[in-house]
C-alpha positions in Angstrom: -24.7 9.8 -6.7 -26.9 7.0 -6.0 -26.0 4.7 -8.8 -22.3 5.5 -6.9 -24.1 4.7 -3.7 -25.4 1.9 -4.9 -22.4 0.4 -6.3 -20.2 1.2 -3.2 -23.0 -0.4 -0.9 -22.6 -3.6 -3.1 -18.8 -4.3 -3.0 -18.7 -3.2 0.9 -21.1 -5.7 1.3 -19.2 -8.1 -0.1 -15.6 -7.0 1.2 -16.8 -6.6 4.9 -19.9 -9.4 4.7 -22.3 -7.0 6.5 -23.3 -3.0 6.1 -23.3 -0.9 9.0 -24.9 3.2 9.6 -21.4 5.0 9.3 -20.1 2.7 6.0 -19.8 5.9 3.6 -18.6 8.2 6.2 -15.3 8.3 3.8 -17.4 8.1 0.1 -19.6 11.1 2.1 -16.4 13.1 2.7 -15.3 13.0 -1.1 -18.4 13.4 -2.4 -17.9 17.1 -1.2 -15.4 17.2 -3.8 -17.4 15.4 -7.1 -14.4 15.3 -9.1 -12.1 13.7 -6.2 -14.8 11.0 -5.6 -15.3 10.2 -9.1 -11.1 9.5 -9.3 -11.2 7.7 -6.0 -13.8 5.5 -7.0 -12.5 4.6 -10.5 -9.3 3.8 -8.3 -10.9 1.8 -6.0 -12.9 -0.3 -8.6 -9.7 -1.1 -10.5 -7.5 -2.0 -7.3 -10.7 -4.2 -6.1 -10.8 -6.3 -9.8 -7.3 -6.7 -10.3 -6.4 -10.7 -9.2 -2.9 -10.8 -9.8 -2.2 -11.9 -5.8 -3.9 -13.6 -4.0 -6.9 -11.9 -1.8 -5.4 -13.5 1.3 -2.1 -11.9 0.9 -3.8 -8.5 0.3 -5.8 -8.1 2.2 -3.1 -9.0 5.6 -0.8 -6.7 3.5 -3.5 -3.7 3.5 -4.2 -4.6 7.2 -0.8 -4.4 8.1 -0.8 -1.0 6.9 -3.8 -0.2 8.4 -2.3 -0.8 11.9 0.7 0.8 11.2 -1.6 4.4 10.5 -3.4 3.5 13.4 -6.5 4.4 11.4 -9.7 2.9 12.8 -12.4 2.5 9.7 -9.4 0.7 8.0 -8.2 -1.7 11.0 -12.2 -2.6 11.4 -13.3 -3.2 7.5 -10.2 -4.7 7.2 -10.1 -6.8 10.0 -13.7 -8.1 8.4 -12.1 -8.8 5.0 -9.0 -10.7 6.0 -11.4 -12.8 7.9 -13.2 -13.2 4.9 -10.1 -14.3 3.1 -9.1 -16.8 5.5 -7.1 -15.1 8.3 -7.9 -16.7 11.6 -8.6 -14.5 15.0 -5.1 -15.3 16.5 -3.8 -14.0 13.3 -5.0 -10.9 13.6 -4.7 -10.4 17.1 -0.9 -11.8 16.1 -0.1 -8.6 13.4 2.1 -6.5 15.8 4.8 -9.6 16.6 4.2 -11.3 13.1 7.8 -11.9 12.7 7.9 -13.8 15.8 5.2 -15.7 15.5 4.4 -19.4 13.8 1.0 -17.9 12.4 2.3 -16.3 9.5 3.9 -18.6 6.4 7.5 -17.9 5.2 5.5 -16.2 1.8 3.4 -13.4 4.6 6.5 -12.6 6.6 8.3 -10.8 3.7 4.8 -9.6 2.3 4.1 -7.9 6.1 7.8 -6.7 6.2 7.0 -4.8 3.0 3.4 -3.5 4.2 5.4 -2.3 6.9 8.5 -0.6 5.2 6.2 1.0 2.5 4.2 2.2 5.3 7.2 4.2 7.2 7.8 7.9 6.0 10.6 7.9 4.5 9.5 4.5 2.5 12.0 1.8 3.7 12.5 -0.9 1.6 15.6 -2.5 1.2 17.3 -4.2 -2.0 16.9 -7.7 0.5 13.3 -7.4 1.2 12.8 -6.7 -2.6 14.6 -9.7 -3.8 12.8 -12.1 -0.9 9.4 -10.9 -2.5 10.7 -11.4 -6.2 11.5 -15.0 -5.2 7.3 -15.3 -4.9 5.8 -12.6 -7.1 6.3 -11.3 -10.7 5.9 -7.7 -11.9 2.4 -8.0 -11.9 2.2 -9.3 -8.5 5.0 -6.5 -7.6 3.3 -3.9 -8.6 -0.4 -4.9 -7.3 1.2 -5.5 -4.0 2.3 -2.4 -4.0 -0.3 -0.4 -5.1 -2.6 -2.0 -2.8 -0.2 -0.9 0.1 0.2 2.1 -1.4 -3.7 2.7 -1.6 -4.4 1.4 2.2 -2.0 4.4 3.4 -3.8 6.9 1.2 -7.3 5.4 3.1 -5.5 5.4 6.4 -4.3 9.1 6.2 -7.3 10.9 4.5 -10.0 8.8 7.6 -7.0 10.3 10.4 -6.8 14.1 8.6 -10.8 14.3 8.5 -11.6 12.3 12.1 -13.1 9.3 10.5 -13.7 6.5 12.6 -14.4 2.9 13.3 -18.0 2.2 11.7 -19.1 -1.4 13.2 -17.5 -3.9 10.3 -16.2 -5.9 12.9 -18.2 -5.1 15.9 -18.5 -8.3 18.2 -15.7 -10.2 16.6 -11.9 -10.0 16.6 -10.1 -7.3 15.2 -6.9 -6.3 14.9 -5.0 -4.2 16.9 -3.0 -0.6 16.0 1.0 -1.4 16.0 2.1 0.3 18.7 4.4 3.6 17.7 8.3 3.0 17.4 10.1 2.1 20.5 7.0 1.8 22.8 7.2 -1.2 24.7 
């Protein structure tokens, strides 16, 4: 467990740029379950070294998912990385009207729409919003894109179902803000 420790303090550290007290409240909960945390990890390492898209583009993607479960750790660690990346504050604080705004490039808009349609139960993504992303991505890029979605909604849901909260990533900076839920004004 401390080599696992150790290992998850080092790429935290480098995801968010700073540590904070309540970082492993979600590596604490698995490690109830040895097994779980051992499968979630080797996840986790594998999603974090794959570099077939662009950080940048990932890390909005998983942030747009992250504000669409409304789950707290994620939106602040997450806020932290995209800024690492290169999103700017008015970007983030942009993420509920992207489609309106001129923030976001005619590559995130389509990226963001699937974030967002990947993140609805049922999964909506049309055969339209597939072909705009095929015009930019591969397979490879396809299928990282989605798994790294796919991955931010499995974060999102197990922090909700087990009260996990924001832990600091982003404490005295900008961070983005939940979606609000469908047809809220």
């Amino acid at each position: 467990m401390r080599l696992v420790y150790k290992m998850a303090r080092r790429q935290m550290g480098q995801l968010a740029g700073r540590e904070t007290d309540r970082m492993f409240e979600p590596m604490e909960m698995y490690a109830r379950v040895p097994r779980l945390l051992f499968g979630y990890g080797t996840l986790e390492w594998a999603a974090g070294k794959s570099h077939v898209v662009d950080n940048r583009l990932k890390d909005l993607a998983q942030l747009k998912a992250a504000t669409l479960t409304n789950c707290e750790y994620c939106i602040d660690i997450g806020s932290a990385a995209a800024r690492r990346a290169g999103l700017s504050d008015e970007q983030l604080l942009a993420l509920p009207h992207y489609r309106e705004s001129q923030l976001f490039s005619d590559l995130d808009k389509p990226v963001l729409d699937y974030a967002v349609g990947m993140s609805r139960t049922p999964v909506a993504v049309s055969g339209e919003l597939f072909g705009a992303l095929r015009k930019h991505f591969d397979d490879a890029q396809l299928v990282e894109s989605t798994n790294v979605i796919a991955l931010e909604n499995l974060r999102g849901r197990f922090n909700l179902a087990l009260g996990i909260g924001s832990s600091g990533f982003s404490e005295g900076m900008v961070c983005a803000i939940a979606d609000p839920p469908p047809g809220a004004p």
